[in-house]
C-alpha positions in Angstrom: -22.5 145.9 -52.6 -24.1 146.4 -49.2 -21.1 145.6 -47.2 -19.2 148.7 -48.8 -21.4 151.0 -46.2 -22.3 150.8 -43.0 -25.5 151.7 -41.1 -26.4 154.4 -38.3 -29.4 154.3 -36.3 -31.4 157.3 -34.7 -34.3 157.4 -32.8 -35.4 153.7 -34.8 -34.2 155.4 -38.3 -31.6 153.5 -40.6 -29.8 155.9 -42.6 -27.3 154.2 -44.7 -23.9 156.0 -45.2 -20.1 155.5 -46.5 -17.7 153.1 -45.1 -14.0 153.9 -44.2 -15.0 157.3 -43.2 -14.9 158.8 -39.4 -17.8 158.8 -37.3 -17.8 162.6 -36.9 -17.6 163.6 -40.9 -20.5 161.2 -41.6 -22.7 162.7 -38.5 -21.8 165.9 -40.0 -23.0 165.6 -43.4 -26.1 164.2 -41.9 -26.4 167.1 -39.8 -26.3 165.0 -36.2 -24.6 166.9 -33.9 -21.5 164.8 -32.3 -21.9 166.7 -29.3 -25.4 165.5 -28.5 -25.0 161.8 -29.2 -23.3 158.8 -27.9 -22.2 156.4 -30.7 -22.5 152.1 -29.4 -21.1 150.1 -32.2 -21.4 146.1 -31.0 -22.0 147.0 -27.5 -19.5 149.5 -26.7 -19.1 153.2 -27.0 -17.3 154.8 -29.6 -15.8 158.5 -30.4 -16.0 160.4 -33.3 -12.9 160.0 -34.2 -13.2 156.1 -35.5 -13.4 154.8 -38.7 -16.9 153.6 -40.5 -16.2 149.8 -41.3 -18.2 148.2 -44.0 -21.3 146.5 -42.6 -20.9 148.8 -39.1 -24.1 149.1 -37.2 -23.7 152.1 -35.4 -26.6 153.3 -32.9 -26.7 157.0 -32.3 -28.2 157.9 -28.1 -29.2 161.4 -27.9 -27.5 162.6 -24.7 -30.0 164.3 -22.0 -28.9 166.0 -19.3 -31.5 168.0 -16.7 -31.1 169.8 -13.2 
């Protein structure tokens, strides 16, 4: 039954979520801003736009920027 969700990662916390739903919707209902965080899945950089596979493992960077 695991497989049906997928797994995000924030500052070293799992939070387990839904499968076959996009990026942005989940990081909304988990109250992540999309504009302050880069999502890697596998290696590579994803947009909030993309689908939620089951078993994902998607790592959320908090974006920093300074002057």
């Amino acid at each position: 039954m695991a497989e049906s969700n997928a797994t995000l990662i924030l500052n070293k916390e799992k939070l387990q979520c839904r499968s076959k739903t996009p990026l942005w919707k989940v990081m909304q209902e988990n109250q992540i801003s999309v504009s302050a965080h880069l999502a890697i899945r596998s290696g590579e950089l994803i947009t909030d736009d993309e689908m939620i596979n089951p078993g994902d493992l998607i790592e959320l960077i908090p974006v920093v920027s300074g002057g």
